[in-house]
MMTF fields as JSON, N, C-alpha, C and O atoms, coordinates in Angstrom:
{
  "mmtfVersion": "1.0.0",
  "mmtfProducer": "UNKNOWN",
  "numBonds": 427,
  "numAtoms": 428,
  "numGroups": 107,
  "numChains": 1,
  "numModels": 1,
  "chainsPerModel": [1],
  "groupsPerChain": [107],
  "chainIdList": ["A"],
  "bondAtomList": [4, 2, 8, 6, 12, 10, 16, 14, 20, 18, 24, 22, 28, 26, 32, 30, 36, 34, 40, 38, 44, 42, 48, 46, 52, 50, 56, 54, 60, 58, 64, 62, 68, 66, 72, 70, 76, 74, 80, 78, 84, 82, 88, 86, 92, 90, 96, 94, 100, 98, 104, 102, 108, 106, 112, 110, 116, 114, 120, 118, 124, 122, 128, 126, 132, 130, 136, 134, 140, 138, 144, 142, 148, 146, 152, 150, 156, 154, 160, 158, 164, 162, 168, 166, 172, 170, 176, 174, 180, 178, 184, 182, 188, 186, 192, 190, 196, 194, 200, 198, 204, 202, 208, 206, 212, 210, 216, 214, 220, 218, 224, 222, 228, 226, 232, 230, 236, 234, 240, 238, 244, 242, 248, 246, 252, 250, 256, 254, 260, 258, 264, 262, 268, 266, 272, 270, 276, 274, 280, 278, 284, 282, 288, 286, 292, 290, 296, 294, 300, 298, 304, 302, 308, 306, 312, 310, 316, 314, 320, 318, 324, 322, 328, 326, 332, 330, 336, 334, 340, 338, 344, 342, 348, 346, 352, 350, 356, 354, 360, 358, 364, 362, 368, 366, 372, 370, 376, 374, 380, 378, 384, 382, 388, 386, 392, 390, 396, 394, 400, 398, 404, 402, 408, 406, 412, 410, 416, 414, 420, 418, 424, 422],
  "bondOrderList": [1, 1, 1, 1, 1, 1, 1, 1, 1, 1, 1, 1, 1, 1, 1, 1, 1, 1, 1, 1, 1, 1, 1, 1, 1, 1, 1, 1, 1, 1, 1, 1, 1, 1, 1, 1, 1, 1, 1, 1, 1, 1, 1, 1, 1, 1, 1, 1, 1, 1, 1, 1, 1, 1, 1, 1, 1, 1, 1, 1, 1, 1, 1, 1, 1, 1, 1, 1, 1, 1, 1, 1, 1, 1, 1, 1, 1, 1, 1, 1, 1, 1, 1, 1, 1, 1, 1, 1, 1, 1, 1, 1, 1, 1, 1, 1, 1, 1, 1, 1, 1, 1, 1, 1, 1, 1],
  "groupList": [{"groupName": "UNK", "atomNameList": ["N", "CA", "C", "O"], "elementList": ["N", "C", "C", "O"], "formalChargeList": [0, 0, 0, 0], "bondAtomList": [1, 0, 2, 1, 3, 2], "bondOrderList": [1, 1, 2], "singleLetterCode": "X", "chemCompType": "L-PEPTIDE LINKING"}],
  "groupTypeList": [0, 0, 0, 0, 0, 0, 0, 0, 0, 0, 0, 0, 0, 0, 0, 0, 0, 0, 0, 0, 0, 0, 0, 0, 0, 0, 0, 0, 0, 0, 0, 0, 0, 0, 0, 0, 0, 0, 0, 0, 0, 0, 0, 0, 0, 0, 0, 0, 0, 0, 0, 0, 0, 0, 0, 0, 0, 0, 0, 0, 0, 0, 0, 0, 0, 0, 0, 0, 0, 0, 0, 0, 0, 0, 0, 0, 0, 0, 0, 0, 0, 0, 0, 0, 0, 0, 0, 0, 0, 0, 0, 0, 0, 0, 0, 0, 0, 0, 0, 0, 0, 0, 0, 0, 0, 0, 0],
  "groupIdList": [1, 2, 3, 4, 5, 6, 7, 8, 9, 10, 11, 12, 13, 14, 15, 16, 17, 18, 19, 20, 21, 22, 23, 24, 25, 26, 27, 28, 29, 30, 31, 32, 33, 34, 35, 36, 37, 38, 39, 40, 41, 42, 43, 44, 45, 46, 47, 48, 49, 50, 51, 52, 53, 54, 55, 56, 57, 58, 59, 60, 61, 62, 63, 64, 65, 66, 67, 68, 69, 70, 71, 72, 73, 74, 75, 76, 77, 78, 79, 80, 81, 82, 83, 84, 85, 86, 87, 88, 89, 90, 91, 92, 93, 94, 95, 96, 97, 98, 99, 100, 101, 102, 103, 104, 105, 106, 107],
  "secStructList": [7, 6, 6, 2, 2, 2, 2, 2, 2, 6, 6, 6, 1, 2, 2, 2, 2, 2, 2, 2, 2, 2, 6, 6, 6, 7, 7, 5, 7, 2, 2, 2, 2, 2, 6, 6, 1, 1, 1, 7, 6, 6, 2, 2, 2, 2, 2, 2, 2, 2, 2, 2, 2, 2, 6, 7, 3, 3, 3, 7, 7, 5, 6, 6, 5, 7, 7, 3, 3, 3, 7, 2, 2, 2, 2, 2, 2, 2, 2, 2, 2, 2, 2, 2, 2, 2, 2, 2, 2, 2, 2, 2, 2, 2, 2, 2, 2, 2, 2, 2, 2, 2, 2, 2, 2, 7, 7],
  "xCoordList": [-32.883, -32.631, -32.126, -32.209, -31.622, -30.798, -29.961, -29.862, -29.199, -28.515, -28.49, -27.656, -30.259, -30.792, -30.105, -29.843, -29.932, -30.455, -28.37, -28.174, -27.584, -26.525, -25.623, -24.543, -26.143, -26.049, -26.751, -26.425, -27.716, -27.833, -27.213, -27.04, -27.088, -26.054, -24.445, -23.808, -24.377, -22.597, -22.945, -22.221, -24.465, -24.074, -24.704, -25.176, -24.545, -25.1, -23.835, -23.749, -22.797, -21.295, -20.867, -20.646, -20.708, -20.753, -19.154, -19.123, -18.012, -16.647, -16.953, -16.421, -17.994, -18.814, -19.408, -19.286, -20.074, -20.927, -19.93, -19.81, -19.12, -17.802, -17.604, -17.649, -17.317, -16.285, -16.748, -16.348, -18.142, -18.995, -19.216, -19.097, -19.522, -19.442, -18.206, -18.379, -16.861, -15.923, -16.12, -15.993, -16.482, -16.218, -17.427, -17.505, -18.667, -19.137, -18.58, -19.302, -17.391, -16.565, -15.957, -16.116, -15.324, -14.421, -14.107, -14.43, -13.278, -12.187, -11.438, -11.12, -11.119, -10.135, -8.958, -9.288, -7.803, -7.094, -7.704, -8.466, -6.99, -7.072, -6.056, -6.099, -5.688, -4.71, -5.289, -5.212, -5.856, -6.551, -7.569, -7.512, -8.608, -9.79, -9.205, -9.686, -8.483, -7.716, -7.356, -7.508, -6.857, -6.055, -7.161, -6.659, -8.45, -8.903, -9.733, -10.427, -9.236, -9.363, -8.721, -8.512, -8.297, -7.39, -7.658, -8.545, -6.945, -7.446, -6.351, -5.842, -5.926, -4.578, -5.293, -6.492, -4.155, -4.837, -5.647, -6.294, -5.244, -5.641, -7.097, -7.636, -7.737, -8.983, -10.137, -11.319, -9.068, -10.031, -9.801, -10.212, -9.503, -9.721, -10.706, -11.768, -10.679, -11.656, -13.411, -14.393, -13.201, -13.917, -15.0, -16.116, -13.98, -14.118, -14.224, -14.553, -14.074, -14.635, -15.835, -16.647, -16.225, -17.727, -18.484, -19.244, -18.059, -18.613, -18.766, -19.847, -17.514, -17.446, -18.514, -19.238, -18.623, -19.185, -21.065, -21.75, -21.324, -22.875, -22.687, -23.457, -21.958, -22.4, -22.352, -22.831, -21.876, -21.565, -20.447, -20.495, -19.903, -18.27, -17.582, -17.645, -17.148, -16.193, -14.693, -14.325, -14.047, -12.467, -12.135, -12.462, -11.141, -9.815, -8.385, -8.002, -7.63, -6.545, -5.824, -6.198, -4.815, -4.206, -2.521, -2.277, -1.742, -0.05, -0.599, -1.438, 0.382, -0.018, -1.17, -1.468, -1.867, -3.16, -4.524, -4.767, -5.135, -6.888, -8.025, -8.713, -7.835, -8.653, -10.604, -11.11, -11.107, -12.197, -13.221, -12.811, -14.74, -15.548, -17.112, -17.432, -18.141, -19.376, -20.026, -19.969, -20.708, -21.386, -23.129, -23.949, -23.199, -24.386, -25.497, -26.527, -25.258, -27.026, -27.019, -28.071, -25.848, -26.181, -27.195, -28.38, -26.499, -27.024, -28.68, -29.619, -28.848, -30.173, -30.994, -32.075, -30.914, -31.583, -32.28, -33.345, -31.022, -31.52, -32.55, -33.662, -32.005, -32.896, -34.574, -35.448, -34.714, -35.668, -36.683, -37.91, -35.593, -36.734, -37.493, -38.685, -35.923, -36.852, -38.008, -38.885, -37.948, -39.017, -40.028, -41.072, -40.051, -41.525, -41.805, -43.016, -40.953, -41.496, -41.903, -43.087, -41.41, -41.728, -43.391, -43.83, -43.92, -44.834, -45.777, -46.712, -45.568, -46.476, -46.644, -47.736, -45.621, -46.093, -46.617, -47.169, -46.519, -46.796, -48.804, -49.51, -49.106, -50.705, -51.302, -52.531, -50.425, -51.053, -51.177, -52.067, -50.547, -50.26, -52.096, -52.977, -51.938, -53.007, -54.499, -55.522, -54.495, -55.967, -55.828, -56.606, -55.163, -55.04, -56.273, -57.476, -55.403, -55.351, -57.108, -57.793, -57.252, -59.021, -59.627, -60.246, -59.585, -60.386, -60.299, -61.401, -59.474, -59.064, -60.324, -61.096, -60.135, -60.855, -62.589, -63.531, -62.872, -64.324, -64.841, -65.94, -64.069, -63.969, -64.493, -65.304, -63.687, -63.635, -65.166, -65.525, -65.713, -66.452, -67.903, -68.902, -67.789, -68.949, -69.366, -70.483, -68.572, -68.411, -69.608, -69.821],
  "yCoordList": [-18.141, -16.773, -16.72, -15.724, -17.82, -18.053, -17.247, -17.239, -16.437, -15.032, -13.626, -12.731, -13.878, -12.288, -11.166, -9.983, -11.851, -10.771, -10.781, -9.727, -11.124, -11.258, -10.105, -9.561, -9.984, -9.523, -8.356, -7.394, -8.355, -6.315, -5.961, -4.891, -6.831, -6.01, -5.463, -4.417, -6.677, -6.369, -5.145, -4.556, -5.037, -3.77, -2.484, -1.544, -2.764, -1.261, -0.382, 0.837, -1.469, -0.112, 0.133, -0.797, 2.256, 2.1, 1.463, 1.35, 1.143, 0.535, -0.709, -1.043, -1.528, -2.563, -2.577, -3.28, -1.536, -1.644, -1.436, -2.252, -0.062, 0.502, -0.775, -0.972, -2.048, -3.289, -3.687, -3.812, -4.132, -4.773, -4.181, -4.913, -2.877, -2.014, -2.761, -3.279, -2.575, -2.982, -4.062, -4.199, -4.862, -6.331, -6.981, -8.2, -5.808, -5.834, -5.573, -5.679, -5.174, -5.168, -6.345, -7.181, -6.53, -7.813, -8.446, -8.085, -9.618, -10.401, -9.192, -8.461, -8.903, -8.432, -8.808, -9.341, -8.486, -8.912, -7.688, -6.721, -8.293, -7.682, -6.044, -5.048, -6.277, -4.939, -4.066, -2.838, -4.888, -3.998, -3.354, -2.129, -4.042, -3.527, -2.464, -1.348, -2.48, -1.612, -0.063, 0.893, 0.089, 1.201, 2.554, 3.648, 2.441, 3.314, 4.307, 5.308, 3.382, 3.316, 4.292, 4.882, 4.769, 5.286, 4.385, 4.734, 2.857, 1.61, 1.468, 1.849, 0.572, -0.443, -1.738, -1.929, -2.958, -3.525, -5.139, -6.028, -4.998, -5.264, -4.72, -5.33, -3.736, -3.215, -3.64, -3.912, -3.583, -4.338, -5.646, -5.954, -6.414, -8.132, -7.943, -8.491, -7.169, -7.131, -7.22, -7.893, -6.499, -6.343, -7.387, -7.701, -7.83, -9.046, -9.974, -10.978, -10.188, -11.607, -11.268, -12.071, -10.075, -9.114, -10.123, -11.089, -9.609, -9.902, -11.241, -11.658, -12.267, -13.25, -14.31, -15.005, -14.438, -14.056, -14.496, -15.506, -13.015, -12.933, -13.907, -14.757, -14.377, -14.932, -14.058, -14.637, -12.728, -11.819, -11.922, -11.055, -12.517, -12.771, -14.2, -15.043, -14.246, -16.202, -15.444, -14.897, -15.785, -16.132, -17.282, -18.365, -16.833, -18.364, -17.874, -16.727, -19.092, -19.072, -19.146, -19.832, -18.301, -18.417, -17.854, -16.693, -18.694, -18.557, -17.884, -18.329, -16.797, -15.905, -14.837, -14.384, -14.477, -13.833, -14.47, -15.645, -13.573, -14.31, -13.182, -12.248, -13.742, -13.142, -13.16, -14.108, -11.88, -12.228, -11.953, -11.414, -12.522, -12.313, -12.049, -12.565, -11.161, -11.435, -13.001, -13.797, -13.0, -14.475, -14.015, -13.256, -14.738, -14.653, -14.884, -14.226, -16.303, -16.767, -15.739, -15.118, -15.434, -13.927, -12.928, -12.812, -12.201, -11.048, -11.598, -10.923, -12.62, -12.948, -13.624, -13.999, -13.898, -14.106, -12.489, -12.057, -12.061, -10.28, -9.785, -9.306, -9.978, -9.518, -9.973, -9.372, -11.34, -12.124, -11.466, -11.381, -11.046, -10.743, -9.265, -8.956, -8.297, -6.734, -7.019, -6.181, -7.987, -8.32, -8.76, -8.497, -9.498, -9.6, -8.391, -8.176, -7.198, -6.396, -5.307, -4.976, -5.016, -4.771, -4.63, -3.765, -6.152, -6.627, -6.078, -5.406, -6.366, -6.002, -4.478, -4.223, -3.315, -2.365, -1.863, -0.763, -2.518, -2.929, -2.627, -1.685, -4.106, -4.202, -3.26, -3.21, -2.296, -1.449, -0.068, 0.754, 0.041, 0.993, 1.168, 2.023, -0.326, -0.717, -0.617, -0.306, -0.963, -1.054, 1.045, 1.745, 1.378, 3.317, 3.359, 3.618, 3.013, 3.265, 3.205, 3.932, 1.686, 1.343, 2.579, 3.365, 2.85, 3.346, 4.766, 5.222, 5.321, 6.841, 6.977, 7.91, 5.845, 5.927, 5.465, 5.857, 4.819, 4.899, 6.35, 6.767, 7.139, 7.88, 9.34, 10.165, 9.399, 10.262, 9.536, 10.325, 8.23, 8.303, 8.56, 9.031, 8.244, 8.527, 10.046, 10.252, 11.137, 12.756, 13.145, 14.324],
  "zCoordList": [8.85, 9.276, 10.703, 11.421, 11.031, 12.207, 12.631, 13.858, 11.984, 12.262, 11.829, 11.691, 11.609, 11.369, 12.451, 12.231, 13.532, 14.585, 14.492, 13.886, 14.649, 14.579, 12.96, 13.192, 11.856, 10.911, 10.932, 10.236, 11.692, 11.513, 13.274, 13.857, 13.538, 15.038, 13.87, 13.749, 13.313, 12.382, 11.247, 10.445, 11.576, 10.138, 10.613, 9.973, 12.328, 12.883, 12.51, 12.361, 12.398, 13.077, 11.589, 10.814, 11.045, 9.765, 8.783, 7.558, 9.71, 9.518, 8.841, 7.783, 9.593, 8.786, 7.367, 6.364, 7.715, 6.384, 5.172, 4.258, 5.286, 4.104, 3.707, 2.493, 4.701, 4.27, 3.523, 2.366, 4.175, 3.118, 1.535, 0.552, 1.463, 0.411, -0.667, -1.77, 0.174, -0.596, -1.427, -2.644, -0.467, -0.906, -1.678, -1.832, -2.307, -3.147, -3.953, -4.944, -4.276, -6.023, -5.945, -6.836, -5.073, -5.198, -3.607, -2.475, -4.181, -3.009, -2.73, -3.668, -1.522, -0.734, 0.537, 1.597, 0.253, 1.989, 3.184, 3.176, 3.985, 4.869, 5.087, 5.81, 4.599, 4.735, 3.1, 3.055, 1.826, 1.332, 1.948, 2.056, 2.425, 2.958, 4.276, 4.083, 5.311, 5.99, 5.482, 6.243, 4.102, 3.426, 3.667, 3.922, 3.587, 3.728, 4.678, 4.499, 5.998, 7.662, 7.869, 6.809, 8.7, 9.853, 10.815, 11.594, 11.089, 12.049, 11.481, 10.427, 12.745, 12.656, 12.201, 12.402, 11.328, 10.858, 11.745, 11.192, 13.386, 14.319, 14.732, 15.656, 14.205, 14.368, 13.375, 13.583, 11.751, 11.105, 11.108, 9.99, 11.499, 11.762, 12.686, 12.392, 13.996, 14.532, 14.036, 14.351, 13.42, 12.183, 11.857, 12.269, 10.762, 10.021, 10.75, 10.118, 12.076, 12.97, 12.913, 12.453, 13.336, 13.815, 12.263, 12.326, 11.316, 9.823, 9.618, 9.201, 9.931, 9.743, 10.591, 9.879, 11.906, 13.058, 12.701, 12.859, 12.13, 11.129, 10.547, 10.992, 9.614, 8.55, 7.311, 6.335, 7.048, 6.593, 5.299, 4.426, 5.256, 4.94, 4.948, 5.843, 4.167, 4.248, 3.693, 2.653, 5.119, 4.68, 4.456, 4.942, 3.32, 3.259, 3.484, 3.713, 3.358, 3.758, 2.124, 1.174, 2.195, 0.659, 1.115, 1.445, 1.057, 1.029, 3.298, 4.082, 3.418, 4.185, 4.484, 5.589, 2.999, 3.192, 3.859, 4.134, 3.985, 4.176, 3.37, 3.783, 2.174, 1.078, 2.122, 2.723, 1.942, 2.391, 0.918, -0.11, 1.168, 0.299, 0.88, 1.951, 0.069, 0.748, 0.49, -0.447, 1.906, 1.59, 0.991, 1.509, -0.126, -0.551, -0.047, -0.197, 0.881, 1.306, 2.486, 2.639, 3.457, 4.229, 3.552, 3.862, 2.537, 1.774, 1.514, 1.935, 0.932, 0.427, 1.689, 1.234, 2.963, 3.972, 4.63, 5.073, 4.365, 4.992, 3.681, 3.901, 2.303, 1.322, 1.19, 0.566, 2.06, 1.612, 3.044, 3.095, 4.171, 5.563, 4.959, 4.946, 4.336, 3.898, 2.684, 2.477, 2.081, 1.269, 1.702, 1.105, 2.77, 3.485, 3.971, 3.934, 4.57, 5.088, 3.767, 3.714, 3.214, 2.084, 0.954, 0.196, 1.461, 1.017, 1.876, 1.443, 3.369, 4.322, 3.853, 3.344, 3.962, 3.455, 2.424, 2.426, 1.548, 0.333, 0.342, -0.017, 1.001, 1.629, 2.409, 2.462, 3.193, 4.038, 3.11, 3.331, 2.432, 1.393, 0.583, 0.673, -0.269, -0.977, -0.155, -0.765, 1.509, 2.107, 2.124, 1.475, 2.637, 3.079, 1.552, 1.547, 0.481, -0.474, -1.25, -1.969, -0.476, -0.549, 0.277, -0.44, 1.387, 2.309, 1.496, 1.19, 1.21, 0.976, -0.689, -0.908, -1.488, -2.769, -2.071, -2.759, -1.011, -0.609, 0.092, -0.275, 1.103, 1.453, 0.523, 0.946, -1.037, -1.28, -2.768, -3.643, -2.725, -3.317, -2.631, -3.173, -1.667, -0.194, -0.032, 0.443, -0.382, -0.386, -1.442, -1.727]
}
């Protein structure tokens, strides 16, 4: 989880996140993922370094394009930290939950 802290800085800004959105349907270029900006396509590369950067995203090189994609063990490092937190709330949920059922058997 070496670039936890790097991957939610890239998914504070919401230009980020849309991308990412995208590129949960599919591979995209760069000038696809662009079309639905008002950004030159100099803003979204910017972007996509930001993404790439995290750990967010893997480009390749194909003819002149640079097809991008989400990177999985990214997605599932962030999935695996909200799942611990998750759990933790999870337990605090369950003790409220003890105290509230002694509480109201103590009455």
């Amino acid at each position: 989880m070496s670039n936890l802290d790097a991957a939610f800085s890239a998914l504070a800004d919401p230009t980020r996140r849309a991308i990412l959105a995208r590129l949960a349907l599919g591979e995209a270029t760069v000038m696809e993922l662009a079309e639905p900006f008002e950004m030159t396509q100099p803003a979204i590369s910017r972007h996509l370094k930001v993404l790439e950067g995290a750990g967010l995203i893997l480009r390749r090189v194909e003819g002149t394009k640079r097809p991008c994609r989400l990177a999985p063990t990214a997605v599932n490092e962030i999935d695996q930290w909200l799942g611990m937190l998750r759990q933790a709330l999870s337990a605090n949920y369950n003790r409220l939950d003890d105290v509230l059922a002694a509480m109201k058997t103590n009455e």
